[in-house]
C-alpha positions as CSV (number, residue, x, y, z in Angstrom):
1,X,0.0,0.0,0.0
2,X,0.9,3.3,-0.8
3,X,2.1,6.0,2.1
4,X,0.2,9.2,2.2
5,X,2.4,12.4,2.7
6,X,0.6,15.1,4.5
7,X,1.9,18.5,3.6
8,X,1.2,21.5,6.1
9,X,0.7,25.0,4.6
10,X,3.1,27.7,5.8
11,X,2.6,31.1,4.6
12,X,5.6,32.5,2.0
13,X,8.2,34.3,3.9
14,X,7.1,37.8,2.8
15,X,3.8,37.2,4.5
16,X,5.7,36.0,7.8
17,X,7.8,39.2,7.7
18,X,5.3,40.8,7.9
19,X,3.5,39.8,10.3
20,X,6.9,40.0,12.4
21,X,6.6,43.4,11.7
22,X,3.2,44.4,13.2
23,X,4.1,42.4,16.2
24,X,6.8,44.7,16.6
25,X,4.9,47.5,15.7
26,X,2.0,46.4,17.9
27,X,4.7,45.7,21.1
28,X,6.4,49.2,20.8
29,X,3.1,51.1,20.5
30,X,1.6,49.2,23.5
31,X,4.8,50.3,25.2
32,X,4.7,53.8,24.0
33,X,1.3,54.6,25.2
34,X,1.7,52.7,29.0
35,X,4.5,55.2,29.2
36,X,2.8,58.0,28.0
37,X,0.0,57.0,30.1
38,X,1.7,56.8,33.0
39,X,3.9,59.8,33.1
40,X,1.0,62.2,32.1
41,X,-1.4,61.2,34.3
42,X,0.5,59.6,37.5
43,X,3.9,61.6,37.5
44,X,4.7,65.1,38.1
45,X,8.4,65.0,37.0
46,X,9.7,64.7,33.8
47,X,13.2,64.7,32.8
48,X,14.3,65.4,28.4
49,X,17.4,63.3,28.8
50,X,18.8,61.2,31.4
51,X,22.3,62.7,33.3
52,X,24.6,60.9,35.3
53,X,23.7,60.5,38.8
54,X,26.0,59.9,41.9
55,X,25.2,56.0,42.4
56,X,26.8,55.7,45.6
57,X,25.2,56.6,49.3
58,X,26.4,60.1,50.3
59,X,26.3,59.1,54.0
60,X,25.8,55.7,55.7
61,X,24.1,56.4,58.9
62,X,24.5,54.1,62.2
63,X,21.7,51.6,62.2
64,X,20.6,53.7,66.1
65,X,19.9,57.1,64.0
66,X,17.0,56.1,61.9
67,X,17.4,57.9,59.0
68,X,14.2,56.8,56.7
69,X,11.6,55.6,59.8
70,X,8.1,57.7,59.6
71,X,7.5,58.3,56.3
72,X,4.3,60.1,55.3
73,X,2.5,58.1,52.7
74,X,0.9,60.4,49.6
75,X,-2.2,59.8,47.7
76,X,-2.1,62.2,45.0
77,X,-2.5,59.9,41.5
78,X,-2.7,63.4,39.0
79,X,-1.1,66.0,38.3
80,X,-2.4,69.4,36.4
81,X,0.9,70.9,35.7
82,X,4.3,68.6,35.5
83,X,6.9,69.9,36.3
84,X,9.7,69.4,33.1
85,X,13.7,69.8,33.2
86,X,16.0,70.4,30.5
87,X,19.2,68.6,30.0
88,X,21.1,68.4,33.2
89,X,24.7,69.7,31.4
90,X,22.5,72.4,29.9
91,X,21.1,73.2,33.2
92,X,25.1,73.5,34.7
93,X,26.2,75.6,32.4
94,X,23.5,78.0,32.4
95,X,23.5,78.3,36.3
96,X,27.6,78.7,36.1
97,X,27.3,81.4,33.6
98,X,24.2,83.0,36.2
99,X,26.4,82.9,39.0
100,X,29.6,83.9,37.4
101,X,27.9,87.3,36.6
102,X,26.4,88.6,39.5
103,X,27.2,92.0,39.3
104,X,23.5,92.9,38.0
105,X,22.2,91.9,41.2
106,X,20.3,94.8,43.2
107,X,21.2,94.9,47.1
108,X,19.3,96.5,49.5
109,X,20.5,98.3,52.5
110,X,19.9,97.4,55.8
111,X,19.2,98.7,59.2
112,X,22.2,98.6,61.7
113,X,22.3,98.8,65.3
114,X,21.6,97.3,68.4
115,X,18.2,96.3,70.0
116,X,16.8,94.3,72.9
117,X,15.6,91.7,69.7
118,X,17.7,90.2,67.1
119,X,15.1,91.6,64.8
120,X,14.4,95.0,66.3
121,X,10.7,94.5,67.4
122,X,9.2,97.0,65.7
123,X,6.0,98.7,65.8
124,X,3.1,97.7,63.4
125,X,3.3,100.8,61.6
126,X,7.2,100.9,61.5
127,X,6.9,97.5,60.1
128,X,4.3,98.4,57.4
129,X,5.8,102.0,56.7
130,X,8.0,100.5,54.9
131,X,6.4,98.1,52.8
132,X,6.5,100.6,49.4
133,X,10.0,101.1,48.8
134,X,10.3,103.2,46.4
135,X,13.6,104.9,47.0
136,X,16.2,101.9,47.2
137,X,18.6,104.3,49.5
138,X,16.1,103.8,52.1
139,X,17.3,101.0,54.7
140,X,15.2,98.3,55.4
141,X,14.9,96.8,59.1
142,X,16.0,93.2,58.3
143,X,17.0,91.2,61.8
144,X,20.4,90.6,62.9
145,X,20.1,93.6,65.1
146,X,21.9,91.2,68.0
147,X,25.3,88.6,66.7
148,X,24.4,85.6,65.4
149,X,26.5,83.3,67.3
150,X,28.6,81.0,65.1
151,X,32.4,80.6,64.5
152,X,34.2,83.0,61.9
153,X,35.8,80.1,59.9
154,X,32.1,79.1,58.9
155,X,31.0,82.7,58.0
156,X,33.9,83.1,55.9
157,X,32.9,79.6,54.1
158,X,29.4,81.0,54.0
159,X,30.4,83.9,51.9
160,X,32.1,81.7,49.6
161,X,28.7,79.9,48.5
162,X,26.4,81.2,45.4
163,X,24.2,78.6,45.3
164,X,22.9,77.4,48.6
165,X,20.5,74.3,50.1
166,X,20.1,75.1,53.5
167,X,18.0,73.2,56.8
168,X,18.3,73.5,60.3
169,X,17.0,71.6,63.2
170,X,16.2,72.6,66.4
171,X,15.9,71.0,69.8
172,X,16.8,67.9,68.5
173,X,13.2,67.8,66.6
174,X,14.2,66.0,63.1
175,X,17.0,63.4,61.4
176,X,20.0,64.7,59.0
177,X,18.5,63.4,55.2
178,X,20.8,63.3,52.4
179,X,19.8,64.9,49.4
180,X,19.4,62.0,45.9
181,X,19.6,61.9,42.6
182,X,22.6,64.7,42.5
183,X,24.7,65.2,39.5
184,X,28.4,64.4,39.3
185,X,29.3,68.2,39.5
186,X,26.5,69.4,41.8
187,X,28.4,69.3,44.7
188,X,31.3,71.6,43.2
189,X,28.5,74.3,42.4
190,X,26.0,73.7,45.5
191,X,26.6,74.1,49.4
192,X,24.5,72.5,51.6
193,X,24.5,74.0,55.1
194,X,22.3,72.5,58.4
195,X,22.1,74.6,61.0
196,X,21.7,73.0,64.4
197,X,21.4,74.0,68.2
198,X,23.5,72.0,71.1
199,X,20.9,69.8,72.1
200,X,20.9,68.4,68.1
201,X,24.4,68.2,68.2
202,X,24.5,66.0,71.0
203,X,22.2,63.6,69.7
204,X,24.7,63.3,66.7
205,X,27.3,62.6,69.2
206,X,25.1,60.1,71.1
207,X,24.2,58.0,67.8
208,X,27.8,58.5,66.4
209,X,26.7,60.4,63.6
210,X,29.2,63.1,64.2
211,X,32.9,61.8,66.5
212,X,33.3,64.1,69.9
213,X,37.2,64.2,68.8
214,X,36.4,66.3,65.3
215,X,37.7,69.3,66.0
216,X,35.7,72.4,64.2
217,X,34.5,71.6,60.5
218,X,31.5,69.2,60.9
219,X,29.6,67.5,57.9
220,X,27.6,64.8,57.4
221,X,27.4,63.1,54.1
222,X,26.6,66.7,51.7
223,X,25.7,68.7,54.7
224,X,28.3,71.2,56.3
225,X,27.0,71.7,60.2
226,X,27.0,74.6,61.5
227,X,26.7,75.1,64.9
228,X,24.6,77.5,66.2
229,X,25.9,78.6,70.1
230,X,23.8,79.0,73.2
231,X,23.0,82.7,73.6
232,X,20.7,85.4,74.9
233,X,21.3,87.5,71.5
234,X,18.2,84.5,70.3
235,X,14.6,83.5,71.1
236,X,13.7,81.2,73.7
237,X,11.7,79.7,71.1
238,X,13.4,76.9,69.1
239,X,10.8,77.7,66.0
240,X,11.9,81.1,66.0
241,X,15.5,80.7,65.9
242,X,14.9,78.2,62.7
243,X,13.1,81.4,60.9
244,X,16.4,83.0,61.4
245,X,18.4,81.1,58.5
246,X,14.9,80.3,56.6
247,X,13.9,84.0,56.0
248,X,16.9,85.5,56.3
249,X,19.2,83.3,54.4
250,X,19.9,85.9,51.7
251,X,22.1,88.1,54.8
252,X,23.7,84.5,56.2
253,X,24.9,83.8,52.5
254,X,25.7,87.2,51.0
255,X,27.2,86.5,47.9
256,X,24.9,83.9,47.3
257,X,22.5,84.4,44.0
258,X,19.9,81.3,44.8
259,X,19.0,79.5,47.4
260,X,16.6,76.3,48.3
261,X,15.0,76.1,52.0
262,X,14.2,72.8,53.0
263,X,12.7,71.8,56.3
264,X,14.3,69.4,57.8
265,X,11.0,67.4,57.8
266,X,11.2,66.9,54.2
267,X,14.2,64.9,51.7
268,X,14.8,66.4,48.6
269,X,14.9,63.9,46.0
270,X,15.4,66.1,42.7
271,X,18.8,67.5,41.8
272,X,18.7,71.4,43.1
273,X,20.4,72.7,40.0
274,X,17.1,71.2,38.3
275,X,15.0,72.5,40.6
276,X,16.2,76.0,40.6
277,X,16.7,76.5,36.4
278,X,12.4,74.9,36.0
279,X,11.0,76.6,38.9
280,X,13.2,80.3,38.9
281,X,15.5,80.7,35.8
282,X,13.0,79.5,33.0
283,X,9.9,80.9,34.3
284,X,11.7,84.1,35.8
285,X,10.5,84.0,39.1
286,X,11.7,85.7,42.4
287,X,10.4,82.7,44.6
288,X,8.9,79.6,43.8
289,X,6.8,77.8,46.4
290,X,4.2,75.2,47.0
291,X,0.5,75.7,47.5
292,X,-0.9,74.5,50.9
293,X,-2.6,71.1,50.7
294,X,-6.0,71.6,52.3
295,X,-6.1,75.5,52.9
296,X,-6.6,78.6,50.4
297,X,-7.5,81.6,52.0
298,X,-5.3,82.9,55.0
299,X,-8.1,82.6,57.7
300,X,-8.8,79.3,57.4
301,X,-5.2,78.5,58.0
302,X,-5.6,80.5,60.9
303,X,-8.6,79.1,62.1
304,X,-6.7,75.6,62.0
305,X,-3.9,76.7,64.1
306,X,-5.7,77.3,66.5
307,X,-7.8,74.6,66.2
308,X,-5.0,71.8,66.5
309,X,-2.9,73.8,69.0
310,X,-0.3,74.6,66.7
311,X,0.4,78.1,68.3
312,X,-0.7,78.8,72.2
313,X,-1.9,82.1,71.9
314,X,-4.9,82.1,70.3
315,X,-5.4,85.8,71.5
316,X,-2.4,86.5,69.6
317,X,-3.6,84.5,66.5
318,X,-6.6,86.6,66.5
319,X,-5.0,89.9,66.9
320,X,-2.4,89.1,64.3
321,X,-5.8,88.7,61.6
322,X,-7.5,91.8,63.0
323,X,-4.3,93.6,62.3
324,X,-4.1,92.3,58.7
325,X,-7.8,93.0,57.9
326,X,-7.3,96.4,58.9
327,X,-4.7,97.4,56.9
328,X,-6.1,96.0,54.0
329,X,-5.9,91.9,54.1
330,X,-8.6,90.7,51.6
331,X,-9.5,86.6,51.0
332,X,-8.1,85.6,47.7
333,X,-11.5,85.7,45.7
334,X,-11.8,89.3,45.9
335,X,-8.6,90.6,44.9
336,X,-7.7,90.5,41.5
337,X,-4.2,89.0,41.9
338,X,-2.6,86.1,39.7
339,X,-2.2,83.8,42.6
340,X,-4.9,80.8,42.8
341,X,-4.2,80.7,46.8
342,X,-3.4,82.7,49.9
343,X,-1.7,80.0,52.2
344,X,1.7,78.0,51.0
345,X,3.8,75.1,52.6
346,X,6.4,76.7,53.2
347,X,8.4,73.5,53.7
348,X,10.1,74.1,50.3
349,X,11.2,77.8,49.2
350,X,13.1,78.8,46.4
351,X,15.1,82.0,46.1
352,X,16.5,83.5,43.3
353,X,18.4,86.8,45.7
354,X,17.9,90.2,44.5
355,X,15.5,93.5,45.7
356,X,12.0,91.8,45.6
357,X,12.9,88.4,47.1
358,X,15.0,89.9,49.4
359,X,12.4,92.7,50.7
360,X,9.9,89.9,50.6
361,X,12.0,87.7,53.2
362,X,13.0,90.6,55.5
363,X,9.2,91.9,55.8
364,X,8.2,88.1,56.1
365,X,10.4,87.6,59.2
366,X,9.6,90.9,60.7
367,X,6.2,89.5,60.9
368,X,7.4,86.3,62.2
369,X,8.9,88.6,65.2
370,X,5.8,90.8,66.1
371,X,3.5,87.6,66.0
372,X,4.8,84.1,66.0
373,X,6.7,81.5,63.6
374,X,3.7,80.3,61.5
375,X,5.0,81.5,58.0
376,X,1.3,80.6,56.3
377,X,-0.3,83.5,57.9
378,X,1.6,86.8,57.4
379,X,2.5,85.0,53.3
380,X,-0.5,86.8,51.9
381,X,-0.5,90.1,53.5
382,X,3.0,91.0,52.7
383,X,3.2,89.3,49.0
384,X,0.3,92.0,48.0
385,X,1.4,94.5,50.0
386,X,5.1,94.9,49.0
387,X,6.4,97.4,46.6
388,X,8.0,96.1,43.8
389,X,5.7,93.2,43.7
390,X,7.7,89.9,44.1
391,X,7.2,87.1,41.1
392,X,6.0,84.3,42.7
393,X,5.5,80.7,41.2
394,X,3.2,79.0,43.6
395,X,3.7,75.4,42.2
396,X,0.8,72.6,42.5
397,X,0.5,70.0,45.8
398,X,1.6,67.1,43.3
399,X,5.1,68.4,42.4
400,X,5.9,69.2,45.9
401,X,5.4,65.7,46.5
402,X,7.3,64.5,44.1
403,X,10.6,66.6,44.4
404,X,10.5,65.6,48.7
405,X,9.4,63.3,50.6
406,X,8.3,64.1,54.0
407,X,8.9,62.6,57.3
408,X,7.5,62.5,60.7
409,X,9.5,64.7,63.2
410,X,11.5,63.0,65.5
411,X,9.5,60.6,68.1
412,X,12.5,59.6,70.4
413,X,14.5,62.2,72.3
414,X,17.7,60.8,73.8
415,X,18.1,61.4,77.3
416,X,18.4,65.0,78.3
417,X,20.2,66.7,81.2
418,X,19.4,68.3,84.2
419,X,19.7,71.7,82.6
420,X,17.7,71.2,79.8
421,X,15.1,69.6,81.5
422,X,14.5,72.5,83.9
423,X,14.6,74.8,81.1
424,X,11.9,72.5,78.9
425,X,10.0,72.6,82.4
426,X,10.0,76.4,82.2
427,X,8.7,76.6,78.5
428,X,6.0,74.0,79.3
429,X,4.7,76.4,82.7
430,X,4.9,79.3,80.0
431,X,2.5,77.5,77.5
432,X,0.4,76.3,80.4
433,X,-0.2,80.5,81.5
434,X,-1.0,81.0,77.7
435,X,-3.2,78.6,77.1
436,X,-4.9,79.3,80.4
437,X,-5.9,82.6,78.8
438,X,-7.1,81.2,75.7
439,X,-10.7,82.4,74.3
440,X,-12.6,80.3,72.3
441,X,-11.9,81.1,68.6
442,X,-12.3,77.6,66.4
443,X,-15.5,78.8,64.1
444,X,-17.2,82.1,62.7
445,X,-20.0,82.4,65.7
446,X,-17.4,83.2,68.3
447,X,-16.2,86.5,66.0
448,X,-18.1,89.8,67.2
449,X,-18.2,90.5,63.2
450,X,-20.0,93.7,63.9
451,X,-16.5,95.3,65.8
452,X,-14.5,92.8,64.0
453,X,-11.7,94.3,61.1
454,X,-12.2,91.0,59.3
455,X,-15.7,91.3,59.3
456,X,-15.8,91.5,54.9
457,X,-12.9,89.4,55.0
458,X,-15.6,86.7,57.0
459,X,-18.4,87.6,55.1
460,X,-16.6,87.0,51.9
461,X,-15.3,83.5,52.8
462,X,-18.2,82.2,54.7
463,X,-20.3,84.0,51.6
């Protein structure tokens, strides 16, 4: 009998080709859009080009400091306005050529002298008389009318710096974090300073962070420390001595012609240089800073600091918004200004130094002085009340969150000493008289609006 040869039909090669090719085409298009898709709508950062990163860990921390515990977790899955770099060599060379000509840079003049403050305490209409500077010979009350007490090896390094990242923590309330994601010449063009109080640098010594036997010149990882000596020339208030280098940082770095704030709360996980050419150079901004979170309008931030205890005085708190209504403080809806909010976090702020942002920052912390250390509420009144006008960028929630990431403060004290615990005793007795005299001010039926300053400013924002 015969075999039977079965033949199997296979397309002619051409056909297979091409088929070969729509797979491709089909896999790379898939590709293309979950990139697109996923960037656009779940990413706030995008980068044209990749640079070359430091790989290695800046710092190694001992296993007792717990650098990365207490993370705050985000939920933000959008993002209306990403935030795009150029090309990181690009980026260098255009900040180099920025700070290598300086000389167009407009300084202000300052207020010398001696006072019973280290920022004068001055009078509400002292403060606000001189808000329209119109004459730039006039001299501007701008703190430092007491020594800020740290060594003269690190203010002549200080001077040296033109672009800064600074931080500072206080009482021992938050960890050292090393900046990521730096290029390989950041660090030749960028200082990063933390300034710290005794009872912080004696943690570091506890956890071995920083030797007892190092003589002056701390760091840690990128950070340069700078020690910040026990004196009566500062506030009793921890808070307040941090506004000191966060509002005034343009007089601790005077040659400096940018600068980044970071709380120490926060990480920053973009490349500064990056940060400062999208946010200042391309868009030509004075500051840039975040939008608050939850809050627009100043009084409900207000409102919430008192609410959660934030601040003590409540009295204070209040007195503080009657001032600003009065001379002229208006909710955000019914001003015609180009800003979409009243209230920041200020955990992030970045400088480019010259006569608006400077005049901004010294009228911000004279503020600070007369009332108290919560930034958010005195932002609004002297942004629209300052003449020149600063440029701000007031950049969305979602990019804030993706250029930091924030931490807890510090949970776990070490052990303190006798000393400091009487004098934490006699801060916690002072809060105790304050809040002893506190009012009830947490919703709009406890204002008198009929006496009230704010009573538009109410109406308005209640509607």
């Amino acid at each position: 009998m015969g075999k039977f040869i079965t033949t199997t039909f296979s397309p002619p090669l051409y056909v297979r080709s091409k088929l070969l090719c729509f797979s491709l085409l089909y896999l790379f298009t898939t590709i293309f859009l979950f990139l697109y898709v996923s960037l656009s709508r779940n990413q706030c950062v995008f980068r044209y080009s990749p640079f070359d990163p430091i790989q290695t860990k800046l710092f190694s921390y001992p296993s007792s400091y717990g650098e990365h515990k207490y993370a705050l977790p985000t939920h933000r899955s959008s993002c209306s306005s990403p935030l795009l770099f150029s090309d990181y060599w690009t980026v260098l060379n255009d900040i180099q050529s920025i700070l290598s000509d300086s000389s167009s840079q407009e300084n202000l003049r300052y207020i010398n002298g001696k006072s019973e403050s280290f920022g004068g305490n001055f009078s509400t209409q002292k403060r606000f008389s001189y808000f329209n500077h119109s004459n730039i010979d006039v001299e501007v009350p701008c703190g430092f009318f007491r020594d800020f007490p740290i060594s003269k090896s690190d203010r002549v390094e200080m001077k040296k710096c033109g672009l800064v990242v600074a931080s500072a923590i206080f009482n021992d309330h938050d960890k050292i974090r090393q900046p990521v994601g730096l290029g390989v010449k950041t660090l030749e063009t960028v200082c990063f300073y933390m300034f710290i109080d005794d009872k912080t640098i004696n943690s570091l010594f506890y956890h071995n962070v920083i030797p007892k036997n190092n003589p002056k010149d701390y760091r840690v990882g990128a950070w340069r420390i700078i020690k910040i000596s026990k004196s009566e020339n500062l506030y009793l208030n921890p808070a307040m001595n941090g506004v000191i280098p966060k509002y005034l940082i343009h007089r601790l770095f005077p040659n400096s012609e940018f600068s980044i704030w970071i709380d120490a709360k926060i990480q920053l996980m973009i490349d500064p240089l990056l940060l400062i050419h999208s946010m200042l150079v391309v868009p030509e901004a004075d500051i840039a800073i975040s939008k608050h979170p939850f809050f627009v309008n100043t009084m409900e931030e207000a409102m919430a600091t008192a609410r959660w205890k934030k601040w003590g005085d409540v009295n204070g708190l209040r007195l503080q918004m009657e001032t600003y209504c009065e001379h002229g403080l208006k909710p955000w809806s019914s001003h015609k200004l180009p800003y979409p909010t009243d209230v920041p976090d200020s955990a992030l702020i970045l400088r480019r130094h010259g006569l608006r942002s400077n005049l901004f920052s010294c009228f911000m912390f004279n503020e600070l002085e007369a009332f108290n250390p919560r930034d958010q509420l005195a932002f609004a009144f002297v942004r629209d009340h300052i003449n020149p006008m600063v440029k701000m960028n007031m950049f969305e929630v979602e990019v804030f969150e993706q250029v930091v990431v924030e931490y807890r403060h510090n949970l776990k004290k070490i052990e303190t000493t006798s000393y400091e615990k009487q004098e934490e005793e006699q801060k916690q007795e002072t809060l105790r008289t304050i809040q002893k005299k506190r009012r009830r001010w947490l919703d709009h039926e406890s204002w008198s609006l009929k006496s009230s300053s704010c009573k538009s400013y109410l109406m308005d924002m209640w509607s």
